[in-house]
C-alpha positions in Angstrom: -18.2 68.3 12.4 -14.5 68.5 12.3 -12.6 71.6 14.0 -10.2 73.4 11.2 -7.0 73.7 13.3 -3.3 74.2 12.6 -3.0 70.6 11.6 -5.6 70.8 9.1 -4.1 74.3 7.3 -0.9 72.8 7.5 -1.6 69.2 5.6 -4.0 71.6 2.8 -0.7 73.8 2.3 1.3 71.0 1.6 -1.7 69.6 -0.6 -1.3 73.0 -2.8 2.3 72.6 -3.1 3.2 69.4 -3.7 3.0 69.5 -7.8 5.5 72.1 -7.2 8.0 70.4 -5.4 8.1 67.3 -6.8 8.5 69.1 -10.1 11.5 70.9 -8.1 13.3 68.1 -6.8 12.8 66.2 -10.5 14.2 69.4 -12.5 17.6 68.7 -10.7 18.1 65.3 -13.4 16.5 62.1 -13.5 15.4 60.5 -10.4 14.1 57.3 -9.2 10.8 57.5 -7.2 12.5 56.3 -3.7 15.0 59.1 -4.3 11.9 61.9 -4.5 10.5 60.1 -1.2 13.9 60.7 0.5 14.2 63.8 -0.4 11.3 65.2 0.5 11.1 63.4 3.9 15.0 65.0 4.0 13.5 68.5 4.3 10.6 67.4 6.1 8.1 67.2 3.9 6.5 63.4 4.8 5.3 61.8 1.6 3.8 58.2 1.2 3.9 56.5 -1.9 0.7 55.9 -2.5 0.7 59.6 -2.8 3.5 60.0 -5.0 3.1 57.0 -7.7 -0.6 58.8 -8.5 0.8 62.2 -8.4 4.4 61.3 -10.9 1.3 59.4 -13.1 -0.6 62.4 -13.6 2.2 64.9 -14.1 3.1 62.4 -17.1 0.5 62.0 -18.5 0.0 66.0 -18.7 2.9 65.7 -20.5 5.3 67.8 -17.8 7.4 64.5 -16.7 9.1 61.5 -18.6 10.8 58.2 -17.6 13.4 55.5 -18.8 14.3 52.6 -17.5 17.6 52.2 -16.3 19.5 48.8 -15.0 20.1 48.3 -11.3 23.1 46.4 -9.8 20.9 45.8 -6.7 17.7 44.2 -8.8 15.4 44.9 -11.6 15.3 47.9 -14.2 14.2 51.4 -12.3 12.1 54.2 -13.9 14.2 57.2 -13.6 11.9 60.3 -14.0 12.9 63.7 -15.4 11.1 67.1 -16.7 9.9 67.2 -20.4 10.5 70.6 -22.2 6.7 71.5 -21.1 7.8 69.8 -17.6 10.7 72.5 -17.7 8.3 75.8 -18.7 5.8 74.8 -16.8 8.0 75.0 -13.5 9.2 77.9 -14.4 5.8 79.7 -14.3 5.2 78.2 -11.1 8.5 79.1 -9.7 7.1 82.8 -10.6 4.0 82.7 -9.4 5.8 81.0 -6.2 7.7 84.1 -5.8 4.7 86.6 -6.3 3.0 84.8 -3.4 5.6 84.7 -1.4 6.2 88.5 -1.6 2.3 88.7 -1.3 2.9 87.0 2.0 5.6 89.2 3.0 3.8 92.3 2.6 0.7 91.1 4.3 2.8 89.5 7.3 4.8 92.9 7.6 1.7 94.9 7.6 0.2 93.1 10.6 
């Protein structure tokens, strides 16, 4: 049996979070799927693709995400994804319930 260590927590907390912040980094305007992997690896939060491709084709096909293709100059057509109206609502409720946790975490960590 495995030991639950820091590692562990750490990689389950990312796990929780990572609808979230893909959602995040997409709200900004569309975004091709090598720019999300950069930018998440850009504030340190290491993402493979074979993570990401499953997790963009789910939030689609719940409806929360789109994508068009868009010519490159350096090769063939990208898919450039971006938030659907539900895509945009739906953030926003996780953005609040982001911010009750957090404060939920505050208060705990200042009571210790």
């Amino acid at each position: 049996m495995e030991l639950y260590n820091e590692e562990t927590a750490r990689s389950q907390m990312r796990k929780g979070t990572l609808d979230f912040i893909v959602l995040l980094v997409i709200s900004r305007g569309p975004v091709y799927a090598s720019d999300i992997l950069a930018e998440l690896k850009k504030s340190q939060l290491i993402v493979v693709e074979g993570t990401l491709y499953p997790l963009l084709s789910r939030l689609r096909s719940s409806g929360l995400l789109q994508y068009a293709w868009q010519e490159s100059r350096s090769g063939p057509p990208r898919k450039y994804y971006s938030l659907t109206d539900s895509g945009r609502e739906f953030l926003d409720h996780l953005s609040e319930n982001w911010k009750e946790l957090n404060l939920s975490i505050k208060k705990l960590s200042a009571d210790k």
